[in-house]
PyMOL Python script that loads the backbone (N, CA, C, O; Angstrom):
from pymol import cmd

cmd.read_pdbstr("""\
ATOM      1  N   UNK A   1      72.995  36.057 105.869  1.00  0.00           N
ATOM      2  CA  UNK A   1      73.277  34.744 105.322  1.00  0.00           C
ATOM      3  C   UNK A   1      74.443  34.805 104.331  1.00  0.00           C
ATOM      4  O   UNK A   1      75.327  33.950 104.305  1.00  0.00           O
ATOM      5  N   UNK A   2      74.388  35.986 103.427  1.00  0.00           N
ATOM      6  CA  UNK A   2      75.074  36.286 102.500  1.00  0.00           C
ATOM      7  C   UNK A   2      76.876  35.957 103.236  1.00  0.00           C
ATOM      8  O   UNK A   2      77.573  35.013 102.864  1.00  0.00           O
ATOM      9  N   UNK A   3      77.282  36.934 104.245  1.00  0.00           N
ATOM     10  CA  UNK A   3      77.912  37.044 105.459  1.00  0.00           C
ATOM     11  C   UNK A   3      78.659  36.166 105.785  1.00  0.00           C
ATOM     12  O   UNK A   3      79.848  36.344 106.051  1.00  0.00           O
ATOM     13  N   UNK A   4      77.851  34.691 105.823  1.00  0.00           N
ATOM     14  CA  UNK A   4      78.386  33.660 106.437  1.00  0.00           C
ATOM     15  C   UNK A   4      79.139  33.032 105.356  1.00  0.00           C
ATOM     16  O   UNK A   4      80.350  32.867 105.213  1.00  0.00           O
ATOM     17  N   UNK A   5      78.044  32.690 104.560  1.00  0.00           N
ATOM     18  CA  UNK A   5      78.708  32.201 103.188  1.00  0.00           C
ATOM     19  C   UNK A   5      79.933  32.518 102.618  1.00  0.00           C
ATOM     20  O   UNK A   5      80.625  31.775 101.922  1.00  0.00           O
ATOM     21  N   UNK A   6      80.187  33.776 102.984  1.00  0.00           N
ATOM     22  CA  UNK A   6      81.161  34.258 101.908  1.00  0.00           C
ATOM     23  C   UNK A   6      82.488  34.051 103.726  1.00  0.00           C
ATOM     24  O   UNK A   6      83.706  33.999 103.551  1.00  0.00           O
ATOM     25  N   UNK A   7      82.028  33.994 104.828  1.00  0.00           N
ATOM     26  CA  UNK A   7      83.568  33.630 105.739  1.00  0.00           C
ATOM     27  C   UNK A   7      83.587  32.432 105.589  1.00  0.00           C
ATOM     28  O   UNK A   7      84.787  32.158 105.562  1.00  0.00           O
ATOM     29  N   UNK A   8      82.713  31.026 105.408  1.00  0.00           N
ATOM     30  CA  UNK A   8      82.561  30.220 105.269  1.00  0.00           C
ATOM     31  C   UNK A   8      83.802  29.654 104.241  1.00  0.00           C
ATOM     32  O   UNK A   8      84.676  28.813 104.450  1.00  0.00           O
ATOM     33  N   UNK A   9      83.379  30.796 102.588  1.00  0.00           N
ATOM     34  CA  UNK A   9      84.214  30.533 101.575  1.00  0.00           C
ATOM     35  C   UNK A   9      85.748  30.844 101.931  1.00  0.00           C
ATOM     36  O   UNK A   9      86.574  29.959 102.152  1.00  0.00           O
ATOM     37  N   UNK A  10      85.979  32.028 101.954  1.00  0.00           N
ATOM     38  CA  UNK A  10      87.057  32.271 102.780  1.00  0.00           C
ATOM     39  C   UNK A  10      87.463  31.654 103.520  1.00  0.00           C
ATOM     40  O   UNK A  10      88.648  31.434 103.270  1.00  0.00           O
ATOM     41  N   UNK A  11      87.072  31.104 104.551  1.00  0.00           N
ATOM     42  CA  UNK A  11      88.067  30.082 105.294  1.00  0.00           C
ATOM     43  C   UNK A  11      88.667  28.749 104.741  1.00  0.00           C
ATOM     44  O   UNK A  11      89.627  28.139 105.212  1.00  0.00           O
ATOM     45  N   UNK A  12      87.977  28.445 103.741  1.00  0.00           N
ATOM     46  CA  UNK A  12      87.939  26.816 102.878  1.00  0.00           C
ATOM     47  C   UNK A  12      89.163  27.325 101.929  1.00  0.00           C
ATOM     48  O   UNK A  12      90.089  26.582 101.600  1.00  0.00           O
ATOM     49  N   UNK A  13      89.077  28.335 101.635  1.00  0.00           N
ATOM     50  CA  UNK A  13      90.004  29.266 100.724  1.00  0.00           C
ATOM     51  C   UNK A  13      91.324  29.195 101.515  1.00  0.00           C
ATOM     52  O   UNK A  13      92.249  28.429 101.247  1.00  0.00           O
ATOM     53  N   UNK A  14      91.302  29.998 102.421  1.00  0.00           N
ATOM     54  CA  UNK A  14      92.055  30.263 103.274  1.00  0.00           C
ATOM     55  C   UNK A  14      93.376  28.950 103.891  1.00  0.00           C
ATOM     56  O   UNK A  14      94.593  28.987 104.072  1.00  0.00           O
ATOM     57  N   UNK A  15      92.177  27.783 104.063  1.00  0.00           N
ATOM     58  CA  UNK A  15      92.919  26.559 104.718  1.00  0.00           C
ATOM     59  C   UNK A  15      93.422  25.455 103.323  1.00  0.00           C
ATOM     60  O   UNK A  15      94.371  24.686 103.477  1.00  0.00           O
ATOM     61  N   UNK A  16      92.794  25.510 102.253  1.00  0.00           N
ATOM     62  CA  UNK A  16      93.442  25.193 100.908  1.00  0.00           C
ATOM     63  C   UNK A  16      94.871  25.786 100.686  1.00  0.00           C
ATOM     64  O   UNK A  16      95.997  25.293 100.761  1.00  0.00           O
ATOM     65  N   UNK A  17      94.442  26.912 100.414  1.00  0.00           N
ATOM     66  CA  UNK A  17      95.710  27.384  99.931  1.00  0.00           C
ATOM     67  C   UNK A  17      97.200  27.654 101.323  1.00  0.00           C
ATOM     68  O   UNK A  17      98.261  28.251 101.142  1.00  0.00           O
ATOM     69  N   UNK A  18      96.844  27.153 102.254  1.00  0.00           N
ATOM     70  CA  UNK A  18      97.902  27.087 103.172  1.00  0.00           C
ATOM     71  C   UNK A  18      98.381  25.594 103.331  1.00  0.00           C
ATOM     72  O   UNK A  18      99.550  25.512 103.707  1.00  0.00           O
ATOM     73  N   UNK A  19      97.750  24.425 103.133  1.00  0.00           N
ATOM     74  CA  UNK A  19      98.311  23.119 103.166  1.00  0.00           C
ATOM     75  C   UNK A  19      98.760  23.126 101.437  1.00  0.00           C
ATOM     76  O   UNK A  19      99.618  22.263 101.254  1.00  0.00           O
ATOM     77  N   UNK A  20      98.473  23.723 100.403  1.00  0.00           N
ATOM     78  CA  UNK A  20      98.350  23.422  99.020  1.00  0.00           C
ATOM     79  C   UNK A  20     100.170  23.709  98.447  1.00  0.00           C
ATOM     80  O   UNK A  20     100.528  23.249  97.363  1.00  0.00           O
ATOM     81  N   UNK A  21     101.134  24.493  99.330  1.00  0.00           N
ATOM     82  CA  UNK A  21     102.307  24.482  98.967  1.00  0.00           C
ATOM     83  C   UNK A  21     103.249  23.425  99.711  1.00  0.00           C
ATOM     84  O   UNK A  21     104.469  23.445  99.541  1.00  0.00           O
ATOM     85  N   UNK A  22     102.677  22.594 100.460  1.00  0.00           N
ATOM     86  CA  UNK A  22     103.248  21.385 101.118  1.00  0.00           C
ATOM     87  C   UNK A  22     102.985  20.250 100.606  1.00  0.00           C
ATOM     88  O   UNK A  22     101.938  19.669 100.324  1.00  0.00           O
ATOM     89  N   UNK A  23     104.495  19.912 100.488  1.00  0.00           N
ATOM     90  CA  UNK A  23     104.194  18.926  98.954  1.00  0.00           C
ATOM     91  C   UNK A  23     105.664  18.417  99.010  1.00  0.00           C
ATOM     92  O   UNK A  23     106.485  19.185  99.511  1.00  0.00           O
ATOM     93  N   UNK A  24     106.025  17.389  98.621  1.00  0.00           N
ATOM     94  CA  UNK A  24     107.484  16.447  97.989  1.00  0.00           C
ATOM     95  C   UNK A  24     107.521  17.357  96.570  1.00  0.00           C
ATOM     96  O   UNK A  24     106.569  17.704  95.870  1.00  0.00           O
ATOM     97  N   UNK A  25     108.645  17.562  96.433  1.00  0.00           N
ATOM     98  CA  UNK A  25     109.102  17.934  94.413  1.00  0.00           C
ATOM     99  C   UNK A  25     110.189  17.316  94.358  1.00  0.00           C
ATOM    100  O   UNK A  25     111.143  17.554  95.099  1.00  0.00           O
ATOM    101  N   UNK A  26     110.164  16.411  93.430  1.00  0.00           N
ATOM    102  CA  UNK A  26     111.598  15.530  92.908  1.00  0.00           C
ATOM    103  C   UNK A  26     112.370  16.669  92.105  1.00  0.00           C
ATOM    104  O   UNK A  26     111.824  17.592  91.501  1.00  0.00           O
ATOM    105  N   UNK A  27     113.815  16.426  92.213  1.00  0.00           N
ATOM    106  CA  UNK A  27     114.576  17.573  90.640  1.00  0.00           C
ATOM    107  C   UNK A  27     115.522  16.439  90.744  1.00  0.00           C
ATOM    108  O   UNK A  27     115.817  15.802  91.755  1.00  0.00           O
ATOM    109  N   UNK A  28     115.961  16.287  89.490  1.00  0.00           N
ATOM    110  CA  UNK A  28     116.364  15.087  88.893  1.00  0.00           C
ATOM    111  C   UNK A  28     117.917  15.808  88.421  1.00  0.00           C
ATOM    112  O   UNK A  28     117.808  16.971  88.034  1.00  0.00           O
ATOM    113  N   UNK A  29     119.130  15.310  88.420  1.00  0.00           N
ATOM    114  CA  UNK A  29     120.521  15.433  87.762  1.00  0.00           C
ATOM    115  C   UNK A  29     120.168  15.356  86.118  1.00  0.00           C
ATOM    116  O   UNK A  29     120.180  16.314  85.344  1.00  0.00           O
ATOM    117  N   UNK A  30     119.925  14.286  85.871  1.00  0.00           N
ATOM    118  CA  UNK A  30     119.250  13.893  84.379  1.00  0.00           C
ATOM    119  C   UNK A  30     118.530  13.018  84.512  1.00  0.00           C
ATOM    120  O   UNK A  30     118.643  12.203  85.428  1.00  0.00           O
ATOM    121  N   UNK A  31     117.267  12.974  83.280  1.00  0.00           N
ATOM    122  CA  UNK A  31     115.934  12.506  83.040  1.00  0.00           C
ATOM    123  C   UNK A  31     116.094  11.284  82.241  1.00  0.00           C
ATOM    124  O   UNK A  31     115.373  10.289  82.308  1.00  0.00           O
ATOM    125  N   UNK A  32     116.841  11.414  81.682  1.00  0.00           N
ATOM    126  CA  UNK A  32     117.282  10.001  80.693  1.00  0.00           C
ATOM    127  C   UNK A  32     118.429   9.725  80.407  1.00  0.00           C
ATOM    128  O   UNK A  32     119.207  10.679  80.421  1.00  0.00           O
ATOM    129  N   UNK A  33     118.828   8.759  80.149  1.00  0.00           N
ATOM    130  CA  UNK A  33     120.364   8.277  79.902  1.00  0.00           C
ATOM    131  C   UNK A  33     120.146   7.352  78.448  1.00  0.00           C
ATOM    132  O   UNK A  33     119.138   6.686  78.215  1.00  0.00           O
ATOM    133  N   UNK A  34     121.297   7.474  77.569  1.00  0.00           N
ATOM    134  CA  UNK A  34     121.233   6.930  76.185  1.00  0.00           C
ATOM    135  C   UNK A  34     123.102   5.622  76.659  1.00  0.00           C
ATOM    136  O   UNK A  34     124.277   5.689  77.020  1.00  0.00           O
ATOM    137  N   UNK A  35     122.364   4.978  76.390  1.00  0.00           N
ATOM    138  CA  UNK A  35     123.407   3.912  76.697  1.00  0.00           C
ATOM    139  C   UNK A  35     124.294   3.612  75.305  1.00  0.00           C
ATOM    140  O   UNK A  35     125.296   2.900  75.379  1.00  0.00           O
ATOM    141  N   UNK A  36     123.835   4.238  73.946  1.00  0.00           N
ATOM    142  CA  UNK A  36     124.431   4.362  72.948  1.00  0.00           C
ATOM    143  C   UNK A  36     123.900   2.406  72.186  1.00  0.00           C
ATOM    144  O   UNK A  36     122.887   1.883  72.650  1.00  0.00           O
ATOM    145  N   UNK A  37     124.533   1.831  71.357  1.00  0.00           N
ATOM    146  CA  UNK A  37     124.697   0.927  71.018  1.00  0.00           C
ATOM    147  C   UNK A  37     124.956  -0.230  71.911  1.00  0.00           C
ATOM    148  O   UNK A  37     125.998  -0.083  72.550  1.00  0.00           O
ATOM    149  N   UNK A  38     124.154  -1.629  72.209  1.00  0.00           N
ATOM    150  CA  UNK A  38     124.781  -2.438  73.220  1.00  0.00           C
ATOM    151  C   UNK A  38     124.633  -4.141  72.990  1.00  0.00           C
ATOM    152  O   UNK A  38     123.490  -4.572  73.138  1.00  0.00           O
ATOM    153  N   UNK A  39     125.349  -4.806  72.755  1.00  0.00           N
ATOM    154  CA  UNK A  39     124.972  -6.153  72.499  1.00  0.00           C
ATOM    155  C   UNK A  39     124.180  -7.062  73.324  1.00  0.00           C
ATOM    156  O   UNK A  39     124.157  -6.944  74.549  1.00  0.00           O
ATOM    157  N   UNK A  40     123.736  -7.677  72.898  1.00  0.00           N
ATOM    158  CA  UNK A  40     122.260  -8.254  73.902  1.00  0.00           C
ATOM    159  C   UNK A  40     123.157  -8.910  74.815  1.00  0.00           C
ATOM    160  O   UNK A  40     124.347  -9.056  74.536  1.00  0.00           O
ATOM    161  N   UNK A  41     122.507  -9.422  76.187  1.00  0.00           N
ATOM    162  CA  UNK A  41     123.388  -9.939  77.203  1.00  0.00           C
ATOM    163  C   UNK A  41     124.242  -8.942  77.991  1.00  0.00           C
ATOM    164  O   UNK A  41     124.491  -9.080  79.189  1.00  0.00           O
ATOM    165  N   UNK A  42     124.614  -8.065  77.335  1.00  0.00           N
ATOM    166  CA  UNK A  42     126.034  -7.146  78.445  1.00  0.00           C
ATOM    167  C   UNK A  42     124.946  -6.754  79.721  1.00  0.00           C
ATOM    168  O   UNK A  42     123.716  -6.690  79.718  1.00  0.00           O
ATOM    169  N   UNK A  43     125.800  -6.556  80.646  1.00  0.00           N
ATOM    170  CA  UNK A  43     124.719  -5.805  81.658  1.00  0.00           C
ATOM    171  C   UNK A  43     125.151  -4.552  81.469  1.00  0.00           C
ATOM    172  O   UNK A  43     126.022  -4.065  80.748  1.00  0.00           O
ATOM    173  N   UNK A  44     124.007  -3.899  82.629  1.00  0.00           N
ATOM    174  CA  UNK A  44     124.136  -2.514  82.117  1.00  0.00           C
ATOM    175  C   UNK A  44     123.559  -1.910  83.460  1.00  0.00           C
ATOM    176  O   UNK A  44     122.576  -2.253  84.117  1.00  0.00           O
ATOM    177  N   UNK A  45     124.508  -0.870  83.665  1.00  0.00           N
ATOM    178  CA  UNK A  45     123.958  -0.108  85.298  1.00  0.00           C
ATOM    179  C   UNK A  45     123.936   1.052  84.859  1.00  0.00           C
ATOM    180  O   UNK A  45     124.463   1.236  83.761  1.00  0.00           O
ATOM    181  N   UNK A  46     123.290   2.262  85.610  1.00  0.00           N
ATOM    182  CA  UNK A  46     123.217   3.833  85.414  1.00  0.00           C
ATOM    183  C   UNK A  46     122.387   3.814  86.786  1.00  0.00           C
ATOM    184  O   UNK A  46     121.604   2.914  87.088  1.00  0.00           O
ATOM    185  N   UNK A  47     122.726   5.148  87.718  1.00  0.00           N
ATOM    186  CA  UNK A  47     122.272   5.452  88.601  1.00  0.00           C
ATOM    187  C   UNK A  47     122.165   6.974  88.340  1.00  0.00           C
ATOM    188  O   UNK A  47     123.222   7.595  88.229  1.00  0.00           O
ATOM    189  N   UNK A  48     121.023   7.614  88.235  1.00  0.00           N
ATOM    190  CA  UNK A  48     119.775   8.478  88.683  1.00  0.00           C
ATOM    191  C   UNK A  48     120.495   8.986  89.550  1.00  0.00           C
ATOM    192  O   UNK A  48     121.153   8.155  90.177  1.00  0.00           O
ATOM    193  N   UNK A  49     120.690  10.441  89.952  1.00  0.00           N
ATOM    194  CA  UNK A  49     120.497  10.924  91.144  1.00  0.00           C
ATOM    195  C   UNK A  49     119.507  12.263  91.170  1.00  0.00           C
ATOM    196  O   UNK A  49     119.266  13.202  90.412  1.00  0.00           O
ATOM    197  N   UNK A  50     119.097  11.833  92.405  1.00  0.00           N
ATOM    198  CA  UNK A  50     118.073  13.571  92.670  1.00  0.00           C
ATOM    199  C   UNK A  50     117.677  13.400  94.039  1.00  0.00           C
ATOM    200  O   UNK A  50     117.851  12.471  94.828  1.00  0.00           O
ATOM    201  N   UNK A  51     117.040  14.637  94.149  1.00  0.00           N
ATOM    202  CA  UNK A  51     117.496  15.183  95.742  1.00  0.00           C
ATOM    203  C   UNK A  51     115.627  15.776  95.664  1.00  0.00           C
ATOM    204  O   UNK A  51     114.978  16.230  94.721  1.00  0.00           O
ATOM    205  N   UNK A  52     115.293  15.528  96.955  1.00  0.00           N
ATOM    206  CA  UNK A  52     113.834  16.276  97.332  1.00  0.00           C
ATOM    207  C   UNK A  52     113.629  17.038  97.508  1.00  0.00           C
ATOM    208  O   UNK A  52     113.516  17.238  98.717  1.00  0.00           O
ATOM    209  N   UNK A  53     113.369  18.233  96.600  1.00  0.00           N
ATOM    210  CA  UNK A  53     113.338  19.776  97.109  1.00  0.00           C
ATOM    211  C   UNK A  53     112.225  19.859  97.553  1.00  0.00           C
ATOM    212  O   UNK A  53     112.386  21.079  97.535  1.00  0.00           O
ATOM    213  N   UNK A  54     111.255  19.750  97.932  1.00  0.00           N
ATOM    214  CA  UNK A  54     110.048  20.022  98.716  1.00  0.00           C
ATOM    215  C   UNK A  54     109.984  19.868 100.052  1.00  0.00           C
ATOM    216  O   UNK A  54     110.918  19.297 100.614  1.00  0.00           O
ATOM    217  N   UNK A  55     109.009  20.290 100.708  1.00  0.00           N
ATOM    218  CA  UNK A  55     109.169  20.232 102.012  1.00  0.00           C
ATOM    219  C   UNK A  55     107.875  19.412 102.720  1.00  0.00           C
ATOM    220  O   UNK A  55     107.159  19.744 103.664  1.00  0.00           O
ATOM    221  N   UNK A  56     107.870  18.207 101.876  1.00  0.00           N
ATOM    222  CA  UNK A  56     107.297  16.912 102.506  1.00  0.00           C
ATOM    223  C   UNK A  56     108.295  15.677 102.159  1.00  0.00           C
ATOM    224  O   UNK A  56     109.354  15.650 101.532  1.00  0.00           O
ATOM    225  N   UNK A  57     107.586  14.729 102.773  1.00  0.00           N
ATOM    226  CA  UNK A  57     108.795  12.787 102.780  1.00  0.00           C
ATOM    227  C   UNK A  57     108.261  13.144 101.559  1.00  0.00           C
ATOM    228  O   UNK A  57     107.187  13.640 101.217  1.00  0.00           O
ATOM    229  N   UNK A  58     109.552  12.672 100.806  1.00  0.00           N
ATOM    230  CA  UNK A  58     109.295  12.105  99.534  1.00  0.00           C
ATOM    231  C   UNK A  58     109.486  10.302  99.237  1.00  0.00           C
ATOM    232  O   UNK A  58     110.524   9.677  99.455  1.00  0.00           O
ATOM    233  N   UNK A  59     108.000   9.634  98.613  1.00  0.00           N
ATOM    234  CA  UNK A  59     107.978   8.267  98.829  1.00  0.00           C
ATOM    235  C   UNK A  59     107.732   7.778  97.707  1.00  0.00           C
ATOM    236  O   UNK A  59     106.677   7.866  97.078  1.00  0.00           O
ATOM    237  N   UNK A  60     109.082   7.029  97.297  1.00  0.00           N
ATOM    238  CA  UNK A  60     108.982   6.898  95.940  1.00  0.00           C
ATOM    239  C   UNK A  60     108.430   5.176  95.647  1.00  0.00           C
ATOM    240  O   UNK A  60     109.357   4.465  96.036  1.00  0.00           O
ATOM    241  N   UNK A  61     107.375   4.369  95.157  1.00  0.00           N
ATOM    242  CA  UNK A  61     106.667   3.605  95.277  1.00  0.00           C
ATOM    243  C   UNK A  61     107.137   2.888  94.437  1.00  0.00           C
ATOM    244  O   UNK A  61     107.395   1.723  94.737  1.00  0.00           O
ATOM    245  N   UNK A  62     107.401   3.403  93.065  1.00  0.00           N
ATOM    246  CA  UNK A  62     107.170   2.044  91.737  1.00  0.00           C
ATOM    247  C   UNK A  62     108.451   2.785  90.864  1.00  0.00           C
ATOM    248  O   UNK A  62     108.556   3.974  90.564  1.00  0.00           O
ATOM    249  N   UNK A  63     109.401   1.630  90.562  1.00  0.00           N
ATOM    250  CA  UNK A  63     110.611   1.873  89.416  1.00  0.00           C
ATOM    251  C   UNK A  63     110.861   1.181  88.290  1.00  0.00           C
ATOM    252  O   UNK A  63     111.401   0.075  88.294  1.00  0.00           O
ATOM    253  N   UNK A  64     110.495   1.771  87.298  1.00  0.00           N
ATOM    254  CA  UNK A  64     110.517   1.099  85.937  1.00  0.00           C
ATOM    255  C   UNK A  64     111.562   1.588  85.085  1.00  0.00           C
ATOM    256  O   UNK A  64     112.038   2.722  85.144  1.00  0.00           O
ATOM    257  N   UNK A  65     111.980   0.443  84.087  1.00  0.00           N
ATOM    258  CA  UNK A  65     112.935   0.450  83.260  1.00  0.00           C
ATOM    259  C   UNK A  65     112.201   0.660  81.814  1.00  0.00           C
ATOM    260  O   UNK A  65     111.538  -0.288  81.393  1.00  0.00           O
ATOM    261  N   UNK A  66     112.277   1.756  81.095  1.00  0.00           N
ATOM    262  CA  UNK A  66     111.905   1.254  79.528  1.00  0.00           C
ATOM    263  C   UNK A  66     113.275   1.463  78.614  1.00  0.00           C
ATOM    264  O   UNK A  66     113.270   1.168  77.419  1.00  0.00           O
TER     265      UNK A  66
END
""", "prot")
cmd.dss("prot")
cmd.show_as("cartoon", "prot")
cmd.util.cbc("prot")
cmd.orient("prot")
């Protein structure tokens, strides 16, 4: 019984840790941008870039401004 249990564990082990490095990873150019001083009203653009180093779709859902 002992036997089973423990190929049982092992395999759960086994099949974890083989899907567990497949994954999306964002890496970002820069994390924040300082726009310095700005009078209310001006507009204001900055574009983010980064690239998907992982080796799943990366799906990016929700974009917020603070």
């Amino acid at each position: 019984m002992k036997k089973r249990a423990l190929i049982c564990l092992l395999f759960i082990l086994f099949f974890y840790l083989n899907n567990a490095h497949a994954a999306p990873s964002i890496l970002f150019t820069e994390e924040s941008h300082d726009f310095g001083e700005v009078k209310q009203g001006d507009p204001l653009e900055y574009e983010f870039r980064f690239k998907n180093v992982g080796d799943e779709t990366l799906i990016i859902k929700k974009v917020t401004a603070s």
